[in-house]
C-alpha positions in Angstrom: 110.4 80.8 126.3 109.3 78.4 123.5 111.3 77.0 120.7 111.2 74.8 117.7 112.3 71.8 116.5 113.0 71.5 113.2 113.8 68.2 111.3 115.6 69.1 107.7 117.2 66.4 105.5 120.5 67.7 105.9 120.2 68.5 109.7 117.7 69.6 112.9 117.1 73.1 114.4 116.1 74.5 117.7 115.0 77.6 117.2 113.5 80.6 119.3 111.9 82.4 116.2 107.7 82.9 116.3 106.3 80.9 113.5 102.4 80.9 113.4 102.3 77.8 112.1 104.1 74.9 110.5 103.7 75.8 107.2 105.5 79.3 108.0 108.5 77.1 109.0 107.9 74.7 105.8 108.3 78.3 103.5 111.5 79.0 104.9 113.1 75.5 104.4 111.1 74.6 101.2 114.1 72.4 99.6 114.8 70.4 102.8 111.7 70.9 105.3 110.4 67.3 106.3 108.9 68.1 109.7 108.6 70.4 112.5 107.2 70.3 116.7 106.7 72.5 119.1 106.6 75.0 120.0 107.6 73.8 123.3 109.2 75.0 126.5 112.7 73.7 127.9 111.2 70.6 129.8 108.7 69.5 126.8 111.8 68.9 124.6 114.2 67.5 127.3 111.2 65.2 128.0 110.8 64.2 124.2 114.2 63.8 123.5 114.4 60.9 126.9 110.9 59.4 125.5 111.9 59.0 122.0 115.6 58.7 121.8 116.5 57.1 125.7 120.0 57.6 126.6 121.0 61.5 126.4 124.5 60.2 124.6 122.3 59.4 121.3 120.2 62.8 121.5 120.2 65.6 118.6 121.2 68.0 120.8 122.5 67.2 124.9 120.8 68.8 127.5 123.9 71.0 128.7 123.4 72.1 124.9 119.7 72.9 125.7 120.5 74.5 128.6 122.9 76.9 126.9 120.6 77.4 124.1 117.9 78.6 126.4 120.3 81.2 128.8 121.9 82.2 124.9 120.7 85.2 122.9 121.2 83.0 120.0 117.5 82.4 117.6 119.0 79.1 116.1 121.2 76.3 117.2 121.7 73.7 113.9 123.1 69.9 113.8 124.1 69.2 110.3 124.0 65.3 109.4 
């Protein structure tokens, strides 16, 4: 399974929902959009999130909340700021 990650100005998504592209995702956030990776499996984003943020206490989202993500039937997991 792929996901999403989605960085908004008022928050950052994971999500499991096919986009074709980045502008697709851009459309559907058009007032707060500002970026967008993936899509990526499990591992990609744990190893993005150690590369670019280091300790796991500072990450958007923990990797027990990955996990659960992943094993969830939920399309969307959001962190508001």
């Amino acid at each position: 399974m792929e996901i999403h990650y989605i960085i908004l100005r008022d928050g950052i998504i994971l999500s499991k929902e096919k986009y074709k592209d980045w502008k697709e995702i851009q459309d559907k956030y058009p007032d707060s959009y500002m970026a967008s990776l993936g899509p990526w499996e499990k591992v990609d984003l744990i190893d993005y999130f150690s590369d670019d943020f280091g300790d796991e206490s500072i990450w958007p989202f923990s990797i027990a909340e990955i996990d659960s993500f992943f094993s969830s039937g939920q399309l969307d997991i959001v962190k508001l700021r």
